[in-house]
Structure formats: C-alpha cells, structure tokens
N, C-alpha and C positions, 0 to 999 in steps of 0.2 A: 383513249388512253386505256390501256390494262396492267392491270396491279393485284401481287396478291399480299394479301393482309394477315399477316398471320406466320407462322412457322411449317406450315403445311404445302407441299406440291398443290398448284391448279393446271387447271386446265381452261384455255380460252379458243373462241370461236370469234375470227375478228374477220369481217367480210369486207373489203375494199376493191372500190372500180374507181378508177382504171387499176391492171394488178400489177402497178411499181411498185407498192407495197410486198407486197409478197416476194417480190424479188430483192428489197433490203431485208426484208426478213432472213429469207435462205442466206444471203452472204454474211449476214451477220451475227444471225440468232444463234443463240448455244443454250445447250440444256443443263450443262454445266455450270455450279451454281459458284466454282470456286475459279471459273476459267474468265476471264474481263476478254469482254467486248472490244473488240477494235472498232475503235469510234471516229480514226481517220478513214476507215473503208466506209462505216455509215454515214457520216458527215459527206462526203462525197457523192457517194449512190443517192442519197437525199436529195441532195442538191441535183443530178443529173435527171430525178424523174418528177423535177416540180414541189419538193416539201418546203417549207419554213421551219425552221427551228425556232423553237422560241424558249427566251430563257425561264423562271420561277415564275408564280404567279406576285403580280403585282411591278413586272421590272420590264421597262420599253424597249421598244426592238430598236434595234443600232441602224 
C-alpha cells in the first residue's frame, strides 16, 4: 500500500514483479488530485493480471 499523510505532494518508489502492476498503474493513475479514477477500468485490469481486492480492514472477502 502507498499513502500520503499529510497535505503535501509525495513521491513513491513501488517495485512489483511480475509488472501487471505497473500496467494498472499507467491506465489508471492520475496525478490529478481533483481528476477520480476510473475504478471500472481498475477493477478490471486487476482482475485480468491476478489481483484481489480486498474490502476495509477487518471485513471478509465475498
């Protein structure tokens, strides 16, 4: 997970193999802080390179 705390821009370094990762990133990611994510295109790409979603902490997967 990466998160930032605070009211300030970060910056993160997030290294994942195999790189489906990196490929939902690029379709989805925006640096746009006022622009919402298209979360049927991530939910999808997700699900097509092997992720699990998982809801809040403390709630069972369906």
């Amino acid at each position: 997970m990466v998160a930032t705390l605070g009211d300030k821009p970060s910056r993160n370094l997030v290294v994942a193999a195999p790189s489906g990762f990196a490929r939902l990133i690029e379709a989805v990611g925006t640096q746009d802080v006022t622009e919402a994510a298209d979360m049927a295109l991530f939910e999808r790409i997700a699900t097509e390179i092997g992720d699990e979603l998982l809801g809040p902490p403390g709630t069972l997967p369906t």
